[in-house]
N, C-alpha and C positions, 0 to 999 in steps of 0.2 A: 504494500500500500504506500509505503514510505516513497518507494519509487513513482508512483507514479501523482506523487505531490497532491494527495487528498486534500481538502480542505477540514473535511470532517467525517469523523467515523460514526456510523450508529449502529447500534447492536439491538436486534427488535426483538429480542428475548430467548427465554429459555436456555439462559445460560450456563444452567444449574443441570446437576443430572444424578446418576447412581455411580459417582467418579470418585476416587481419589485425588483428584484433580481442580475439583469444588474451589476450594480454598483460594489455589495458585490462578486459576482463571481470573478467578474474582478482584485475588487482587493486579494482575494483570490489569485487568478492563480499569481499574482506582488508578494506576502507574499513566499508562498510556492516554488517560482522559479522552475515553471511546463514551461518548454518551448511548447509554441504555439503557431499555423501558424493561418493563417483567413482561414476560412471559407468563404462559398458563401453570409451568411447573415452577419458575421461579416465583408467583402469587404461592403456592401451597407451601414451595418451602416458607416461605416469611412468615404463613400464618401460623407454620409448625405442622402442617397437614401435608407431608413430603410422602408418597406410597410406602405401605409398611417395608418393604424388601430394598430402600433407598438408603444410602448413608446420609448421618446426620449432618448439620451445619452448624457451626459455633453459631453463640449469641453474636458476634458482630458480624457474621458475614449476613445473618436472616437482620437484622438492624440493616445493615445495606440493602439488601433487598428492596425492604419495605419501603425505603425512602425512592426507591427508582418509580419515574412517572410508567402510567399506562399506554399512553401512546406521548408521540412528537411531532412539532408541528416546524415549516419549516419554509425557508424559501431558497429558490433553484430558478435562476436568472428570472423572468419574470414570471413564473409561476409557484404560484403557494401547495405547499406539498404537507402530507401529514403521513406517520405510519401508526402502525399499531402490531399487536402479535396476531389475535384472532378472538373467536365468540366466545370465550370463557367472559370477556368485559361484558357481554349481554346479560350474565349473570350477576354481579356486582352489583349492591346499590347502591344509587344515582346514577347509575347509567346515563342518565340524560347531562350531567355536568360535563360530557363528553364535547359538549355543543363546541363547536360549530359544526364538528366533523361527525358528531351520532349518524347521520344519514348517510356519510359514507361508510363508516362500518356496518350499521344494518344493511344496508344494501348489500356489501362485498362477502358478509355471514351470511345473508340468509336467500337473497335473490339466484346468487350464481355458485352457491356452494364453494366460495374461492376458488372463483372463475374457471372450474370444472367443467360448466356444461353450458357451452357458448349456446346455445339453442336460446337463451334468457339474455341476450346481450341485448335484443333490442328493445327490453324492458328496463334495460338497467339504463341506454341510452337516456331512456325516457325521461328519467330521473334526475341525468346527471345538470340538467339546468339550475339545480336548487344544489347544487353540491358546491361547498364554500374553496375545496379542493381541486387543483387540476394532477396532481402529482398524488397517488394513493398507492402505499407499500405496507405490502404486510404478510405474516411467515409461518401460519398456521398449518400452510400444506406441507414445510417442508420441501418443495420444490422450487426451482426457478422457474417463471415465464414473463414476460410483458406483452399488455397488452394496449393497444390504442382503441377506445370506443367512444366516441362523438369527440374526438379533440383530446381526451382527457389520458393519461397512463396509469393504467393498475402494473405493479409491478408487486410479485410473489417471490419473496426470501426466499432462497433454499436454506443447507444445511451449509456450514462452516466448512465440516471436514466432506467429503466426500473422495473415493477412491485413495485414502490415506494422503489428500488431498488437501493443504486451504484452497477454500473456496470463496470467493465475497465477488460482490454486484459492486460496480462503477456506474456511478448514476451522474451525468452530467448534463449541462444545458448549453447547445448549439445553435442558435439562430434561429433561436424561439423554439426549439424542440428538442424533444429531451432523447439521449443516446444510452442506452444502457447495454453496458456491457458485463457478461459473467468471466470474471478472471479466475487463474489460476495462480496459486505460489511455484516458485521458480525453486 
């Protein structure tokens, strides 16, 4: 990433896992000033609800946790951009303090099953007029893809490691449009 002169990193959760590794990510992510939201299993560890067959987390890293926002909101040359992880936020209350961008997560939960089943895309078109967002990322499927639907870019997180792999998304803005690229570690 270093190389290729980021501006800014963001980690869209689920940082946490059933790893030895816990701790050292964690503070990695605190080292390197990677801005990150929680995740559905980084929400469980902070509440202390981690699956029973998961390794524990000190008090200070579920303390870190907890203070990481839910989603992020963002700007990328002249478009306002937001991510999130995924519909575990649907459950939360207040869900609605989500505003501006609630409509775009319910939409991207619940309309296209993260953007699984284009057959719904031109419902979700339909919508995108009220969406406060042109730039929506987010990492619930565990997969990469982007997509352009009436002007606007959904863009789906994958996983980090893949194929014993770093993996991360380069998201950038070109002359008024957005270029995203899935990189590899060298």
């Amino acid at each position: 990433m270093r190389k290729e002169e980021v501006d800014t990193i963001y980690c869209l959760g689920n940082i946490t896992g059933n790893s030895l590794a816990n701790s050292e990510l964690l503070g990695l992510i605190r080292k390197e000033s990677v801005l990150a939201i929680q995740g559905e299993l980084d929400f469980r560890y902070a509440q202390g609800d981690e699956p029973a067959d998961f390794l524990s987390l000190e008090l200070k890293e579920r303390d870190y946790l907890v203070r990481l926002p839910h989603m992020v909101s963002f700007q990328i040359g002249d478009k306002r951009g937001m991510g999130f992880f995924g519909q575990y936020l649907q459950n939360l209350p207040g869900f609605s303090d989500f505003e501006p961008f609630a409509l775009e997560m319910n939409m991207v939960c619940d309309l296209t099953n993260f953007m699984r089943d284009e057959t719904v895309f031109p419902a979700l078109e339909a919508m995108i007029p009220q969406f406060q967002a042109q730039v929506v990322l987010f990492s619930q499927t565990k997969a990469w893809g982007h997509w352009t639907i009436g002007g606007l870019d959904f863009i789906s997180v994958g996983p980090a490691m893949g194929d014993n792999q770093l993996t991360w998304g380069l998201l950038e803005a070109r002359g008024g449009q957005i270029d995203f690229r899935i990189m590899k570690a060298e």
